[in-house]
C-alpha positions as CSV (number, residue, x, y, z in Angstrom):
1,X,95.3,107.6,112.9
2,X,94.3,104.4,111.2
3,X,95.7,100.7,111.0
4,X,98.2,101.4,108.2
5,X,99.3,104.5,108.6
6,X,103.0,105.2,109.7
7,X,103.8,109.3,111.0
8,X,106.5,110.7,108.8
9,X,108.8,110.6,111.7
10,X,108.7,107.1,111.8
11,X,109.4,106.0,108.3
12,X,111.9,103.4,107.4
13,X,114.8,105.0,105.6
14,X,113.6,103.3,102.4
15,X,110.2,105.3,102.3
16,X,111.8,108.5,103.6
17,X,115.3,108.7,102.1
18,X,114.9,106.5,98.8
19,X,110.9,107.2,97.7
20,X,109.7,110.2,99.6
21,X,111.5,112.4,97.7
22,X,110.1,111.3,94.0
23,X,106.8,113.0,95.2
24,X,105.5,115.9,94.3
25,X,103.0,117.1,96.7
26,X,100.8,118.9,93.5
27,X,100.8,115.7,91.0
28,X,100.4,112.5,91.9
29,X,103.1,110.1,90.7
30,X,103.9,106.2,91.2
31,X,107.1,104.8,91.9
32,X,108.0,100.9,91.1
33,X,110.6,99.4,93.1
34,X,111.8,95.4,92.2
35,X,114.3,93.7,94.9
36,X,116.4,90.6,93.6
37,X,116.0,87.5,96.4
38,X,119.0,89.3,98.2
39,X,116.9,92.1,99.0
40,X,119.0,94.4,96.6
41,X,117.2,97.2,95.1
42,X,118.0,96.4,90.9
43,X,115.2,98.4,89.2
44,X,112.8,101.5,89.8
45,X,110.1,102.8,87.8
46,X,108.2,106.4,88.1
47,X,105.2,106.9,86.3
48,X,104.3,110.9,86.8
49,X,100.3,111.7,86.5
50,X,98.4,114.3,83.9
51,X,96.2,115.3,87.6
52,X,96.0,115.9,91.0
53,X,93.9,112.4,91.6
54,X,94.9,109.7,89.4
55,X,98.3,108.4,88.2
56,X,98.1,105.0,86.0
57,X,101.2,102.7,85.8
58,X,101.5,102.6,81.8
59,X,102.6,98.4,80.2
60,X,105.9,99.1,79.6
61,X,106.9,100.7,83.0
62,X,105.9,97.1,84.3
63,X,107.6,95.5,81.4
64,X,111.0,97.4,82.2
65,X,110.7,96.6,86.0
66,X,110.3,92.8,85.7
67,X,112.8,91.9,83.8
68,X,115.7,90.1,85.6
69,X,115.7,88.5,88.7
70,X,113.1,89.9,90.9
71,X,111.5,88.5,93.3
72,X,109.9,91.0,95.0
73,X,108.2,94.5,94.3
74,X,106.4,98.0,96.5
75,X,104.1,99.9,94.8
76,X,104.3,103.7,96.0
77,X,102.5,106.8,95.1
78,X,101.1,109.9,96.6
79,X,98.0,111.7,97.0
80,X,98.5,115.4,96.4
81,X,94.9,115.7,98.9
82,X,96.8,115.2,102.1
83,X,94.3,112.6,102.6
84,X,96.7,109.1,103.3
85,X,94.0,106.5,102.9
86,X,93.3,104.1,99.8
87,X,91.0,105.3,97.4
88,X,89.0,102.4,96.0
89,X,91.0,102.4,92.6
90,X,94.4,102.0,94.8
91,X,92.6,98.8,96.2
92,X,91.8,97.3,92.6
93,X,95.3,98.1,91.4
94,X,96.8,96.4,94.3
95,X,94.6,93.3,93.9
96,X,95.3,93.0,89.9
97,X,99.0,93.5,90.6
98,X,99.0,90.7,93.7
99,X,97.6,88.5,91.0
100,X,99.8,89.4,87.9
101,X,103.0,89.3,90.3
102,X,101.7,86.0,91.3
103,X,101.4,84.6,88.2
104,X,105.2,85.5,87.9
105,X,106.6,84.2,91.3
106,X,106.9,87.9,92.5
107,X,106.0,89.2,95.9
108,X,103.9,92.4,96.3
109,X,106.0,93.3,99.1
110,X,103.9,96.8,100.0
111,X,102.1,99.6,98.1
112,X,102.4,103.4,100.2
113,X,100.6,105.7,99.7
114,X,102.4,109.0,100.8
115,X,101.2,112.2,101.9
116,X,103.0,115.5,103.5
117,X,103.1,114.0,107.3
118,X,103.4,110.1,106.9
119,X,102.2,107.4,104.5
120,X,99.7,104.4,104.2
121,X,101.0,100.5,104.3
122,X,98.7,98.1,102.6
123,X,101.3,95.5,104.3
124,X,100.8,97.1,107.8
125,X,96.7,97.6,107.3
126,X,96.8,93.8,106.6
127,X,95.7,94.3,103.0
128,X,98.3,92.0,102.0
């Protein structure tokens, strides 16, 4: 496979046991997850798309997620194709949301993409 990619088998608990099973392998949806500076999981977010390809992350989802003390977020979603590789949209949301978070003091921890037998790291492709 490619740089990124980590085999289903593999998976941290958090992306197998806490996110994995918020995806729908016919829709694609998006999952928000904001860690306080203790590494505590205090907020989650799921956007759920209207198709098989494209899933935006509507204001207020971000507006409900960021408030508190977080100081660190992943960005997860699937792709209902099987195909575990960033489209070039998934790029552009990642860099506008690097920059926003920034602006904010947050880290952009990760964003996964997920598919049936593993997902994609931006973090481990070094696209962060």
């Amino acid at each position: 496979m490619s740089i990124g990619y980590v085999e289903r088998a593999q998976e941290a608990s958090i992306a197998h046991d806490l996110m994995r099973p918020y995806f729908r392998s016919q829709q694609e949806s998006f999952l928000l997850l904001a860690f306080d500076p203790s590494d505590r999981l205090v907020r989650m977010q799921e956007a759920i798309g209207t198709s098989q390809q494209h899933c935006a992350i509507p204001q207020h989802l971000w507006r409900a997620l960021l408030g508190g003390n977080v100081s660190q977020v992943i960005m997860a979603h699937n792709h209902p194709s099987g195909i575990a590789w960033p489209s070039s949209m998934d790029r552009q949301s990642t860099i506008r949301a690097v920059m926003m978070l920034d602006l904010l003091g947050i880290i952009l921890q990760d964003h996964l993409i997920f598919v049936d037998h593993g997902h994609y790291s931006f973090r481990r492709a070094g696209l962060l």
